[in-house]
C-alpha positions as CSV (number, residue, x, y, z in Angstrom):
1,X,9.3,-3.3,-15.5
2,X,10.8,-5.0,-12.6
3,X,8.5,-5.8,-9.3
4,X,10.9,-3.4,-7.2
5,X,10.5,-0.7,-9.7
6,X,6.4,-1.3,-9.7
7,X,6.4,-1.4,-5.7
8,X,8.3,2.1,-5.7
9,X,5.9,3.6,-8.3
10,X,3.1,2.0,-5.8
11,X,4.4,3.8,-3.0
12,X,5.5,7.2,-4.6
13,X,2.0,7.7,-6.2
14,X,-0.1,6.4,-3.6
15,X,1.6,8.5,-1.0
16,X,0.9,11.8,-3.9
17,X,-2.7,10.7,-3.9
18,X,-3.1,10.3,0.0
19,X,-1.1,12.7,1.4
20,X,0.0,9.5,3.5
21,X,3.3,8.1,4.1
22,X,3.8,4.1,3.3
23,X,5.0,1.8,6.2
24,X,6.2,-1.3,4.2
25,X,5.2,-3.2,0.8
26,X,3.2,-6.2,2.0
27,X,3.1,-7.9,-1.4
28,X,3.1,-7.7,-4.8
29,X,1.8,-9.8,-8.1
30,X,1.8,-9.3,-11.7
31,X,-1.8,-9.4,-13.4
32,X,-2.8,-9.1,-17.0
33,X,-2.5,-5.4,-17.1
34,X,0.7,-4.5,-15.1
35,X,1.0,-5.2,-11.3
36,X,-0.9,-4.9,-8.0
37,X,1.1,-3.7,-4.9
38,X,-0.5,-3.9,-1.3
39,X,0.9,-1.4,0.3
40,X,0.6,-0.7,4.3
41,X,0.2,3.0,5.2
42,X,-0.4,4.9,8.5
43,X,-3.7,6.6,8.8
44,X,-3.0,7.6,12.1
45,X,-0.4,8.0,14.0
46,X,-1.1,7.5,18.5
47,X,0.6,7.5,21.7
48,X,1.8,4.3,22.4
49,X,2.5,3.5,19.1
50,X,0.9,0.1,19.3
51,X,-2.2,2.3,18.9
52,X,-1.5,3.8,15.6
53,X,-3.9,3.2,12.8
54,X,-3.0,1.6,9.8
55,X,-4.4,0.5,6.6
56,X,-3.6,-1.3,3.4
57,X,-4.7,-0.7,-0.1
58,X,-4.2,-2.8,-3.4
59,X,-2.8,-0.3,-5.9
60,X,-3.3,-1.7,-10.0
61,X,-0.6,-0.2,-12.1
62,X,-0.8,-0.6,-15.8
63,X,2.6,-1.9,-17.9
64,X,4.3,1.7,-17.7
65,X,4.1,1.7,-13.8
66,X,1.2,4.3,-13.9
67,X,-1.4,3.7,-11.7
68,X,-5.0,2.9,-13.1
69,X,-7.0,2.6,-9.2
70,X,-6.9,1.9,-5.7
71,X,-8.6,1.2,-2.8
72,X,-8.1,0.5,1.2
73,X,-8.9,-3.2,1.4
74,X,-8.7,-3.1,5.8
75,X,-8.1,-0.6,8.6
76,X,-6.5,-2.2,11.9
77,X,-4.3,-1.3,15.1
78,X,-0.6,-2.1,14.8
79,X,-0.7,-4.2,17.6
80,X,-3.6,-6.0,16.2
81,X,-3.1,-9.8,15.4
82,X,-3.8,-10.6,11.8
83,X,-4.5,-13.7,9.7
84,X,-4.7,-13.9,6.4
């Protein structure tokens, strides 16, 4: 499997999991078992937009493209600064 076929698999069952729609693909690695896609979602959307919520969880998919876990790894503002 290809890493743009893994990060849509990602998305599509994430978002069938959370009921939440993705905002972008932050990144994406092969491990032993398949892939891990970090995916950024919106967990809440505000007025300004700035404001909205957002959060991004590390999905582990197995060799297939099926996913095995996931979990939010951080909850921030959009118009938060980040380092990583």
């Amino acid at each position: 499997m290809k890493a743009t076929e893994a990060a849509e698999r990602a998305v599509e069952q994430l978002a069938t999991l959370s009921g939440r729609t993705a905002e972008a693909v932050t990144g994406i690695h092969r491990t032993d078992d398949g892939w891990r896609v970090r995916v950024e979602v919106l967990e809440l959307e505000r007025i300004p937009r700035s404001t909205d919520l957002l959060a991004e969880y590390a999905v582990d998919l197995d060799e297939d493209g099926d996913l095995t876990g996931y979990r939010r790894v951080r909850r921030y503002t959009r118009g938060a600064s980040r380092e990583d």
